[in-house]
NUGULO-557119 format. One record per residue: residue in three letters; x, y, z of N, C-alpha, C in turn. Coordinates in Angstrom, 3 decimals, decimal comma, padded with zeros to 6 digits, always signed. Example, Ala and Ser with C-alpha at 12.3 -4.5 7.8 and 13.67 -1.06 7.14 Angstrom:
[fidren "ala" [+013,190 -005,690 +007,800] [+012,300 -004,500 +007,800] [+013,200 -003,300 +007,800]],
[fidren "ser" [+012,850 -002,250 +007,080] [+013,670 -001,060 +007,140] [+012,900 +000,030 +007,870]],
END
This chain:
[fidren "unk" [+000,823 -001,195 +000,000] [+000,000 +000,000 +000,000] [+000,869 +001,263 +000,000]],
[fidren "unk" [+001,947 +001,325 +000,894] [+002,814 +002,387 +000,823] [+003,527 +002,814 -000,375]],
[fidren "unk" [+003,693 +001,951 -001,321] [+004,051 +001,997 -002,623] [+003,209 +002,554 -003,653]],
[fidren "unk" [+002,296 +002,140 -003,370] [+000,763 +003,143 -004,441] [+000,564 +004,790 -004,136]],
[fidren "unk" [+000,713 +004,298 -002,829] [+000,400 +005,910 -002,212] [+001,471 +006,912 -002,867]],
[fidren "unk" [+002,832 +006,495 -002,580] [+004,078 +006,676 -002,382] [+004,230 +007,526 -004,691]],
[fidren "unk" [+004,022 +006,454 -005,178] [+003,121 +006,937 -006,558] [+002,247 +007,790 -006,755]],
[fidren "unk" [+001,644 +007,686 -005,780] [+000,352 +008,932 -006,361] [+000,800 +010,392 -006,170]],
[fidren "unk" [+001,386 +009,878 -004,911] [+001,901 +011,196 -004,577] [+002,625 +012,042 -005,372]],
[fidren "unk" [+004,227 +011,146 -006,082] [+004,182 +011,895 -006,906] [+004,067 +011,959 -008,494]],
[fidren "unk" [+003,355 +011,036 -008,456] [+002,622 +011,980 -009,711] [+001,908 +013,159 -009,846]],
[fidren "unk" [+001,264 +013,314 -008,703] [+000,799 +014,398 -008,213] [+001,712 +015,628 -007,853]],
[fidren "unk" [+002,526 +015,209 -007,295] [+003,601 +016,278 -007,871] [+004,487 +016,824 -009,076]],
[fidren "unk" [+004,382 +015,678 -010,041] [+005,154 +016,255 -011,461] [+004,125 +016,983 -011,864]],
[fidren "unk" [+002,268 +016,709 -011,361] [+001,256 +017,543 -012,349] [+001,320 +018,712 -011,891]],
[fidren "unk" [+001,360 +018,898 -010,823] [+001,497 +020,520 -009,817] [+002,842 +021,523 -010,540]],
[fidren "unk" [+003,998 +020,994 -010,784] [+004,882 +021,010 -011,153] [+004,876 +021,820 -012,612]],
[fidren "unk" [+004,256 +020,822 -013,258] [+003,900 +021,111 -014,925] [+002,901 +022,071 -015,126]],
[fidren "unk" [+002,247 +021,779 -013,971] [+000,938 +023,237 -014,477] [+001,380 +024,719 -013,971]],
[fidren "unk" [+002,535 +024,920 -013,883] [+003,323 +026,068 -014,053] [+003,302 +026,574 -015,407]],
[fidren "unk" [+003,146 +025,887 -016,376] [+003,218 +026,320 -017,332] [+001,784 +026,981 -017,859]],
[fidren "unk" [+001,170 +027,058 -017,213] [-000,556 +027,908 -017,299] [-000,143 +028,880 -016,666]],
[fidren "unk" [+000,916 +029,491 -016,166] [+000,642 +030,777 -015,563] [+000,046 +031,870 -015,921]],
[fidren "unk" [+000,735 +031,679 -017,388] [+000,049 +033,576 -018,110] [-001,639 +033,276 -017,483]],
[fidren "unk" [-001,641 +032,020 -018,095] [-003,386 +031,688 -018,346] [-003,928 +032,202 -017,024]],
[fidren "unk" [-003,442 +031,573 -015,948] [-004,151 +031,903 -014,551] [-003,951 +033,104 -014,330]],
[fidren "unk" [-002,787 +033,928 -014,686] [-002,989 +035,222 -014,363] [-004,012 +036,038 -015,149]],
[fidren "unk" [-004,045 +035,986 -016,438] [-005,129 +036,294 -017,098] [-006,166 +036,394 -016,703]],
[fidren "unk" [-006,989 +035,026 -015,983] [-007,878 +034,289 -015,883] [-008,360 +035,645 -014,763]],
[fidren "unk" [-006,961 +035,593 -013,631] [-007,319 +036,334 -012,455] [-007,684 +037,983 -012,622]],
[fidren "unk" [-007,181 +038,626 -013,070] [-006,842 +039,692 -014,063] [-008,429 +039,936 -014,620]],
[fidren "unk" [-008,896 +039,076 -015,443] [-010,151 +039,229 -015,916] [-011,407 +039,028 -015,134]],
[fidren "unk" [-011,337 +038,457 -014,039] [-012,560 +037,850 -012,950] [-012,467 +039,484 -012,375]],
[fidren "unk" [-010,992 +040,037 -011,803] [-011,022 +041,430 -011,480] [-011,744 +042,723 -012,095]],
[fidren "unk" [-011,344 +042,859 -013,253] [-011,989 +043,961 -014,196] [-013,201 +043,369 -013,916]],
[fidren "unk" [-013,930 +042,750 -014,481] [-015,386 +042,008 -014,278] [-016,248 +042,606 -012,618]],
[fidren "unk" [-015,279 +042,153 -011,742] [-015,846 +043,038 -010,269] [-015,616 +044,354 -010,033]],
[fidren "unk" [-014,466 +044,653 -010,635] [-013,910 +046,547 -010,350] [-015,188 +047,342 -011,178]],
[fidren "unk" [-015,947 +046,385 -012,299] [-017,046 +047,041 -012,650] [-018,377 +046,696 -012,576]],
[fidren "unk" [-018,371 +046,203 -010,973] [-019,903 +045,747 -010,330] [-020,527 +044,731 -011,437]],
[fidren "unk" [-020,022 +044,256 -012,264] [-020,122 +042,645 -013,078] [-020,121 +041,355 -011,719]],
[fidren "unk" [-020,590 +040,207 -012,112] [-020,322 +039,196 -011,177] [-019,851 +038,040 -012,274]],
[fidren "unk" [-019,334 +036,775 -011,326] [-019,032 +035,317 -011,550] [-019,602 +034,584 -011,654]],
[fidren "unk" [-019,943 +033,845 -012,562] [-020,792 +032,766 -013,020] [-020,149 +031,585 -012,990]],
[fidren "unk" [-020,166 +030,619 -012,582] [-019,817 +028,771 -012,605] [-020,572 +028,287 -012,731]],
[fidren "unk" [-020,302 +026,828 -013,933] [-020,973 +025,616 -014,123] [-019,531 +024,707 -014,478]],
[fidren "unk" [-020,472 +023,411 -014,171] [-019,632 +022,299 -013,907] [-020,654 +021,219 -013,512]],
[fidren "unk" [-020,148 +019,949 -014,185] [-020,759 +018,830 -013,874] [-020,386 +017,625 -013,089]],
[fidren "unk" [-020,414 +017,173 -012,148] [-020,453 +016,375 -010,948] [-018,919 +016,424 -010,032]],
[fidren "unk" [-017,598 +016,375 -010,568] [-016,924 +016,951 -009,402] [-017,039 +018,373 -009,623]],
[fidren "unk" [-017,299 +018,391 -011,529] [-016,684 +020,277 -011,222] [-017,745 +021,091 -010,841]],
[fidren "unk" [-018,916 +020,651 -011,167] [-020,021 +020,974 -009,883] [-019,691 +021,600 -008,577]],
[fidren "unk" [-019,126 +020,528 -008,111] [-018,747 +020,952 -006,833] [-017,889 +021,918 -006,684]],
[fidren "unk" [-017,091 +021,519 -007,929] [-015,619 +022,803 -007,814] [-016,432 +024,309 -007,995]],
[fidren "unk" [-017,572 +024,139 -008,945] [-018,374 +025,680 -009,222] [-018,612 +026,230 -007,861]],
[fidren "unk" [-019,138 +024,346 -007,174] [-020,054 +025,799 -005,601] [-018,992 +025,889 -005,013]],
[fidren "unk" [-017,569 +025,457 -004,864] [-016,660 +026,017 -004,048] [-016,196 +027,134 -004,077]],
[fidren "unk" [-015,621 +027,317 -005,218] [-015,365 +028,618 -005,810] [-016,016 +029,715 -005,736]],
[fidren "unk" [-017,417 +029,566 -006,139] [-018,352 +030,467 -005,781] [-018,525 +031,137 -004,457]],
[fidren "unk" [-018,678 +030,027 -003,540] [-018,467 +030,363 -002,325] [-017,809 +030,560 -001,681]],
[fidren "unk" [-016,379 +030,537 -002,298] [-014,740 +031,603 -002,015] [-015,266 +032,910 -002,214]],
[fidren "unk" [-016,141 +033,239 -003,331] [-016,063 +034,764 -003,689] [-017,325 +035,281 -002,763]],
[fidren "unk" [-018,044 +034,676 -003,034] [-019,381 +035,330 -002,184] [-018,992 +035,582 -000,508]],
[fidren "unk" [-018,089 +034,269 +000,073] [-018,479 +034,570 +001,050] [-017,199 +035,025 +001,623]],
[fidren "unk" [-015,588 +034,212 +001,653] [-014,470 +034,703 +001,618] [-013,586 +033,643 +001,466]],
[fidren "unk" [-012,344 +034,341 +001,055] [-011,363 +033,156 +000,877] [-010,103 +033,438 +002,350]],
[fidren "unk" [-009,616 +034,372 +002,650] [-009,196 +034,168 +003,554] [-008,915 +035,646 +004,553]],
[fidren "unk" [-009,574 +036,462 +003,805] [-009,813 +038,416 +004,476] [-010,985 +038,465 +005,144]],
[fidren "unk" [-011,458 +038,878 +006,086] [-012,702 +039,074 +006,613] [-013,612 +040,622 +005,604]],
[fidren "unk" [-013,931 +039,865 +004,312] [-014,352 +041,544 +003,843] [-016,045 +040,964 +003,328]],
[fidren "unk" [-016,061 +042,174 +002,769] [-017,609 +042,363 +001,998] [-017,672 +041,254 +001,043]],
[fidren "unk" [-018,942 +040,732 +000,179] [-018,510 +039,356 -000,701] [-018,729 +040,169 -002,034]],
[fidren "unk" [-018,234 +038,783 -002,703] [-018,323 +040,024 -004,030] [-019,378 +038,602 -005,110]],
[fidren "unk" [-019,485 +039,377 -006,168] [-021,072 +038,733 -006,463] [-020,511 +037,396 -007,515]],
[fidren "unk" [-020,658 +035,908 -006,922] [-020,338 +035,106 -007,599] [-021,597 +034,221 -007,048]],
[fidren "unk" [-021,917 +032,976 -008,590] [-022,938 +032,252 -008,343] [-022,304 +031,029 -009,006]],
[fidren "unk" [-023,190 +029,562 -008,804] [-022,821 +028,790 -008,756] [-024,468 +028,196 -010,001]],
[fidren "unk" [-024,082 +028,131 -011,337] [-025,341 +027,568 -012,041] [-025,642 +025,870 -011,541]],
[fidren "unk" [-025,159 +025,583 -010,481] [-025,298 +023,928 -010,575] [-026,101 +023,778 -009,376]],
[fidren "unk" [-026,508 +024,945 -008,666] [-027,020 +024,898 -007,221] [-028,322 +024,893 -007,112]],
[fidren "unk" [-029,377 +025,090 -008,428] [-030,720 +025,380 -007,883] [-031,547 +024,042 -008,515]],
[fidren "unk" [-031,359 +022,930 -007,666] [-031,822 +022,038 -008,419] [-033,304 +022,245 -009,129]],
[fidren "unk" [-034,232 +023,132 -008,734] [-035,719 +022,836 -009,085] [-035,486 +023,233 -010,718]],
[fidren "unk" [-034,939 +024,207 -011,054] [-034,408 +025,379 -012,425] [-033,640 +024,085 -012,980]],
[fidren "unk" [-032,820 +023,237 -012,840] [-032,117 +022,567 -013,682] [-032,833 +021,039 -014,233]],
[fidren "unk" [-033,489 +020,817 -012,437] [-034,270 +019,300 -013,018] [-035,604 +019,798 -014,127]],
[fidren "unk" [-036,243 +021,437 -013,856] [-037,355 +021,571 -014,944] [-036,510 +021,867 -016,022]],
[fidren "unk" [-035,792 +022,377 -016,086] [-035,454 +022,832 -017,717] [-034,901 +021,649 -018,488]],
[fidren "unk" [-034,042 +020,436 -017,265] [-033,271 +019,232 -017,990] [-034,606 +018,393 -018,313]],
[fidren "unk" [-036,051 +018,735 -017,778] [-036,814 +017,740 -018,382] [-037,557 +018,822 -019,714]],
[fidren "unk" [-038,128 +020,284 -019,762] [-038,498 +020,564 -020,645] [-037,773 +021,101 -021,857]],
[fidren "unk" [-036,377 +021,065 -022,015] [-035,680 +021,748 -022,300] [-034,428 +020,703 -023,327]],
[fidren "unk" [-034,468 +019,992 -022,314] [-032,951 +018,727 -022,527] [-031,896 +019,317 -021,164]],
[fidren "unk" [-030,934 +017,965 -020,894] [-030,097 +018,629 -019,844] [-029,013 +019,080 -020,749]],
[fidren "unk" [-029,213 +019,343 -021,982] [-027,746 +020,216 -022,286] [-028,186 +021,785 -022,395]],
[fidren "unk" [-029,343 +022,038 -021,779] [-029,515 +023,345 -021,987] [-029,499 +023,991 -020,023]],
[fidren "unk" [-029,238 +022,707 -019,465] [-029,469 +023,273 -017,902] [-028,552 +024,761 -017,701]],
[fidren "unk" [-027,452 +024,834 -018,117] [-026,798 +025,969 -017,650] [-026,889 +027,251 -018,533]],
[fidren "unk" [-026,942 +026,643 -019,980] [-027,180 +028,073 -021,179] [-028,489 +028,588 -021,152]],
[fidren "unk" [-029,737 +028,162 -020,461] [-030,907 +028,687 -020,216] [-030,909 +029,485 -019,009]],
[fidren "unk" [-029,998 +028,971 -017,897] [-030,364 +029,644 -016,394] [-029,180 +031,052 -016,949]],
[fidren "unk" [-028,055 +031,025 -018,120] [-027,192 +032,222 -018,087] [-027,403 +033,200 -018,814]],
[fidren "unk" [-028,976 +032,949 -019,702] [-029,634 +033,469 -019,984] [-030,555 +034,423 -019,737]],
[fidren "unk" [-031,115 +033,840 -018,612] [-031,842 +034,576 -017,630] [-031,209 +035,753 -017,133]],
[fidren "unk" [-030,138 +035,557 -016,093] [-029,135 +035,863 -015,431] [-027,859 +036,742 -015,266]],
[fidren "unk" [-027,161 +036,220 -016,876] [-026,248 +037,071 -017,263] [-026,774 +038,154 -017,750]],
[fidren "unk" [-025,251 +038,765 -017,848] [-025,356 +040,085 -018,268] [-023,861 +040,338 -019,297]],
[fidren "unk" [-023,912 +041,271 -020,476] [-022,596 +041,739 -020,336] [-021,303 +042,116 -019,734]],
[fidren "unk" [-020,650 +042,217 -019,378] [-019,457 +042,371 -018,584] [-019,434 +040,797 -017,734]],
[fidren "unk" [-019,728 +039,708 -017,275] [-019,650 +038,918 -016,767] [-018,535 +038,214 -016,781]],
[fidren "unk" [-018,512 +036,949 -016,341] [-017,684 +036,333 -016,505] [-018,405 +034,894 -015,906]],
[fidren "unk" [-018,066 +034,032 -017,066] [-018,747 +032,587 -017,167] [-017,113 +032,120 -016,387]],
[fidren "unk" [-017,137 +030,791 -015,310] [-016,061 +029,817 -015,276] [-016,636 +028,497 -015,430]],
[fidren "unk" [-016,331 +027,854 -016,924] [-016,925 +026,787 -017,561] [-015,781 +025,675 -017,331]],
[fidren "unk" [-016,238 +024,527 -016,390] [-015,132 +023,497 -015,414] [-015,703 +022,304 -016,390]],
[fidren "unk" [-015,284 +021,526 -017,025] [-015,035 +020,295 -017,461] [-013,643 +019,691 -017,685]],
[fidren "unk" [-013,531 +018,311 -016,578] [-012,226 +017,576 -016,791] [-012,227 +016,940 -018,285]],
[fidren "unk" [-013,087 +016,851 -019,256] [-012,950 +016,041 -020,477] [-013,177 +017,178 -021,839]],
[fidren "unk" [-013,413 +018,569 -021,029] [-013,976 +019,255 -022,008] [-014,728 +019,500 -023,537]],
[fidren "unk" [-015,712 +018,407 -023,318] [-016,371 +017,460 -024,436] [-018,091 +017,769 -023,232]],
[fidren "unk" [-018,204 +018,296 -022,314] [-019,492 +018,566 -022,043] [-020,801 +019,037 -022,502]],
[fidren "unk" [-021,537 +018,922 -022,900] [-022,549 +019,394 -023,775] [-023,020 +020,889 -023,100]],
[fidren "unk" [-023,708 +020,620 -022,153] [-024,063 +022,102 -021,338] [-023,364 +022,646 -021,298]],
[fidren "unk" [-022,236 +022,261 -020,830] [-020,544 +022,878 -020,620] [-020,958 +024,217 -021,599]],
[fidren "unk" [-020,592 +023,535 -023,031] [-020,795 +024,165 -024,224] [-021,281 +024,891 -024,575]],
[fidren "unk" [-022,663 +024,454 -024,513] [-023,539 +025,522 -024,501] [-023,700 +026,797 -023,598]],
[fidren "unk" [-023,608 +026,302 -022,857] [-023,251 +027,791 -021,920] [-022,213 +029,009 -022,022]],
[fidren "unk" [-021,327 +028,289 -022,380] [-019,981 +028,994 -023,286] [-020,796 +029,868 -024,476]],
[fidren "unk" [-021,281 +029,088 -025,523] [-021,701 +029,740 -026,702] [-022,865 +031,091 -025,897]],
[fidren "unk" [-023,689 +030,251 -025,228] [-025,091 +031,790 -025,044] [-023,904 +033,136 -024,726]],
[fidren "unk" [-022,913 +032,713 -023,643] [-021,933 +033,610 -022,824] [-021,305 +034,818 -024,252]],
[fidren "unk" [-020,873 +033,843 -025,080] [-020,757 +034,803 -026,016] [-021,571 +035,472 -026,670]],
[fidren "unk" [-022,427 +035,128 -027,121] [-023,839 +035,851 -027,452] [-024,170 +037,287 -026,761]],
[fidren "unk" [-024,458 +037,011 -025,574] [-024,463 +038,222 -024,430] [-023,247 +038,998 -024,340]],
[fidren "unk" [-022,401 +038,387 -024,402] [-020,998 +039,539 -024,003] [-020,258 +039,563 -023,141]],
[fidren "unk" [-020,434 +037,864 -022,592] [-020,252 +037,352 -021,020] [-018,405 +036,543 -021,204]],
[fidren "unk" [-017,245 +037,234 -021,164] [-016,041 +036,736 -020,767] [-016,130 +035,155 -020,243]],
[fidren "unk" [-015,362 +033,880 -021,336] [-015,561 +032,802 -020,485] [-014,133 +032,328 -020,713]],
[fidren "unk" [-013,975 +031,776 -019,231] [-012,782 +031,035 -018,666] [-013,409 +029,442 -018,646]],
[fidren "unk" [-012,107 +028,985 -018,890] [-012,597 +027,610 -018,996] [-011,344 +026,887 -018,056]],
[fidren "unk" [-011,510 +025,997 -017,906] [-010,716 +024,475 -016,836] [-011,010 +023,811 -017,480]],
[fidren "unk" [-010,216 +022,630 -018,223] [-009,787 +021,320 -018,690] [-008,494 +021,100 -018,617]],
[fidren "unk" [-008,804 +020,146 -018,905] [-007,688 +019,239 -018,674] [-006,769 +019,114 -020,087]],
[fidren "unk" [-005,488 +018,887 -020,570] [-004,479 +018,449 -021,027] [-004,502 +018,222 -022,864]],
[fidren "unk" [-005,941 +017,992 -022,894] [-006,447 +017,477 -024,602] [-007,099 +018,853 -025,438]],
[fidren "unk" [-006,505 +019,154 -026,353] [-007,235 +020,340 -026,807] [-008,473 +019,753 -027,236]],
[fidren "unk" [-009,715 +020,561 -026,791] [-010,854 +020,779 -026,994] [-011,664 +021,732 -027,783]],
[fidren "unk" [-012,906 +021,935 -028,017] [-013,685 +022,148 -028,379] [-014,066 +024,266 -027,435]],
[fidren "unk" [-013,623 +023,645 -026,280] [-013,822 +024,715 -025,365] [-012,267 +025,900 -025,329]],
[fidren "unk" [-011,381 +025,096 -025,665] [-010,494 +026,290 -026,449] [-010,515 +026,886 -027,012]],
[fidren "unk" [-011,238 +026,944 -028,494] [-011,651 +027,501 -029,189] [-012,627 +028,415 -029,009]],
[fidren "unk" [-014,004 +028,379 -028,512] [-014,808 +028,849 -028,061] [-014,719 +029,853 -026,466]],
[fidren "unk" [-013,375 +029,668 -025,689] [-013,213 +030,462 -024,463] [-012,297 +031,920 -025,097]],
[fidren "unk" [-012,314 +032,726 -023,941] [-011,590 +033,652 -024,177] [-010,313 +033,355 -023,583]],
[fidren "unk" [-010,463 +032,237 -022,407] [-008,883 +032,238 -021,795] [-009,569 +030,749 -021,209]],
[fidren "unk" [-008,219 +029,505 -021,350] [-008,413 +028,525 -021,500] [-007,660 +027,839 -020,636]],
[fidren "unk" [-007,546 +027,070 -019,094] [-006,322 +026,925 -018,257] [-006,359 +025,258 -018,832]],
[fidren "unk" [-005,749 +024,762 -019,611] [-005,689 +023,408 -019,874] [-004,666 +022,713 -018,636]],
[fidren "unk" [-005,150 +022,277 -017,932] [-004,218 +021,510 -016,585] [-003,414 +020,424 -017,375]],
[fidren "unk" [-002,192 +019,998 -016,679] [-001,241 +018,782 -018,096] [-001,662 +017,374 -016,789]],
[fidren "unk" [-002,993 +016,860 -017,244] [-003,203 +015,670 -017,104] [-004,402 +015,075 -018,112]],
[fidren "unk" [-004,113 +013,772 -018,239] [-005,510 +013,083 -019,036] [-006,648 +012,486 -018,167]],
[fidren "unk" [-006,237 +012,340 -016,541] [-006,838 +011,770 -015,791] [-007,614 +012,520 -014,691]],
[fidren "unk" [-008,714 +012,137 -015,014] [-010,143 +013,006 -014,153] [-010,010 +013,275 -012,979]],
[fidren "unk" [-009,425 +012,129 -011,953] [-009,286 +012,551 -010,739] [-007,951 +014,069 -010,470]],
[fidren "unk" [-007,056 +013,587 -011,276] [-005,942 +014,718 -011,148] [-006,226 +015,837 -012,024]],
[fidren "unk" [-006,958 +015,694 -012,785] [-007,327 +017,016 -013,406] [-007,934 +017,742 -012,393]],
[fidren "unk" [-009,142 +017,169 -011,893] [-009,802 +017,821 -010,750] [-009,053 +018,412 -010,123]],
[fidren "unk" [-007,778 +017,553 -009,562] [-007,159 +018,021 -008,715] [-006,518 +019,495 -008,400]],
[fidren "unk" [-006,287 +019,730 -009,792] [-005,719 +020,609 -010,429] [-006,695 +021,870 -010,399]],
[fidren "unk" [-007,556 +021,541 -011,028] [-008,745 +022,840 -011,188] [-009,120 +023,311 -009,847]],
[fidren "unk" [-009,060 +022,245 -008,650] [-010,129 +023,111 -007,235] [-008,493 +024,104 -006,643]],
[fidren "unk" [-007,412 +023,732 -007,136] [-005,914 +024,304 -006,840] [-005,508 +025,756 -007,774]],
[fidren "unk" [-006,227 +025,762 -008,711] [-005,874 +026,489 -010,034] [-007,493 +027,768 -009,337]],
[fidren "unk" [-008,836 +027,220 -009,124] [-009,641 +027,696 -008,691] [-009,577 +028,723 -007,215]],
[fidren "unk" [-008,554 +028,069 -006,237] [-008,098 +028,632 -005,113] [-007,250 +029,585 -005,269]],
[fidren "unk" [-006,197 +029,364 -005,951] [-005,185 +030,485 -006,295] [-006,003 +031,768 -006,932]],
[fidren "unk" [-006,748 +031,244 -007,552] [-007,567 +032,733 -008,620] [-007,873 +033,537 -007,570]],
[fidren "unk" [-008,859 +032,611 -006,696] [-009,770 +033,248 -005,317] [-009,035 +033,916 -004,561]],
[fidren "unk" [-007,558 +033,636 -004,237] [-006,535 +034,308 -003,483] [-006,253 +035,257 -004,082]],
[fidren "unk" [-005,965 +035,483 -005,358] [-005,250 +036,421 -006,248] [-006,092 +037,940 -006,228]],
[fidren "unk" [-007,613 +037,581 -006,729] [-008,625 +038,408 -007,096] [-009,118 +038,932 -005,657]],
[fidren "unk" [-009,180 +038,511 -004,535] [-009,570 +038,910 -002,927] [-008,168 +039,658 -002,599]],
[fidren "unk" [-007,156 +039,360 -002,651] [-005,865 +039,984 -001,623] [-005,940 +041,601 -003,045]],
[fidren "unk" [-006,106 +041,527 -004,609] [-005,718 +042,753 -005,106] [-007,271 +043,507 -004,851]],
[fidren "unk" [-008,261 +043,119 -004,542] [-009,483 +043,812 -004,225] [-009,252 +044,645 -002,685]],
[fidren "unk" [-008,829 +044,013 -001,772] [-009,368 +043,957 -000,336] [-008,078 +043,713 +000,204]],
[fidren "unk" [-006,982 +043,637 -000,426] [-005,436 +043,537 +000,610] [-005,014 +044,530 +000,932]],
[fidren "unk" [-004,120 +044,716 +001,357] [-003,409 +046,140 +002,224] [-002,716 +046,950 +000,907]],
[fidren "unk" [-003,255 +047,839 +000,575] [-002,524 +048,841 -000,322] [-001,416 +049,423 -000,150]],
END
């Protein structure tokens, strides 16, 4: 067992390692979530089943805090209102669960963060496309394989793994740093 572990570990460290090479991207990424709040714009996330989760985390870095005791700043989580996603995934299709609710919702100046480890998501997608439509800035998280969502994002953090669990890994790490970045230049000591 100590030997598997002993592996994971670091592999997990050559990926941490390698995703140095996304920096511009994350700074970008961070950079743009900023302008977006410096002009009373908010954060939008979707994501499907871990990155789901990664949306409401994130979200709830910004809304509520990441590590300053300050005011929140306006981020939402499209994966959180189940009644809006189970009606629209039944009248609608579920690839429209998130491009219908960012519809509603968004606005110009925004900023979509569109999380898929396979970046081949259908909603994913779609949500991306309405985002452009409106005028809504989208950041994307995948993983390692050029996609579909490269093309279609404005800024694209491709993490260097093929594997879902460590991609994840990567994105709720890549997701934290943003949250640190965008809170300490809002609300840090000038």
């Amino acid at each position: 067992m100590k030997s598997v572990i002993s592996s994971y570990l670091k592999q997990v460290s050559k990926n941490f390692i390698n995703l140095e090479s996304e920096t511009d991207n994350i700074s970008k990424a961070a950079l743009e979530i900023i302008d977006a709040l410096s002009k009373k714009n908010k954060i939008l996330f979707c994501g499907n089943g871990g990155s789901a989760g990664d949306s409401q985390h994130l979200a709830a870095e910004l809304m509520g805090r990441y590590k300053i005791n300050r005011d929140p700043l306006p981020a939402l989580a499209l994966t959180v209102d189940t009644s809006a996603i189970t009606a629209i995934g039944n009248d609608y299709g579920y690839e429209n669960v998130f491009s219908r609710q960012l519809k509603g919702i968004g606005v110009k100046g925004d900023v979509l963060v569109a999380i898929s480890t396979s970046g081949k998501s259908e909603n994913v997608i779609k949500a991306i496309e309405v985002a452009k439509q409106i005028g809504i800035k989208v950041i994307s998280f995948t993983g390692e394989a050029h996609c579909q969502m490269n093309e279609l994002s404005d800024i694209c953090i491709n993490v260097p793994s093929k594997e879902t669990n460590h991609i994840q890994e990567m994105h709720i790490t890549v997701g934290q740093l943003i949250c640190g970045i965008v809170e300490d230049t809002i609300f840090g000591e000038k």
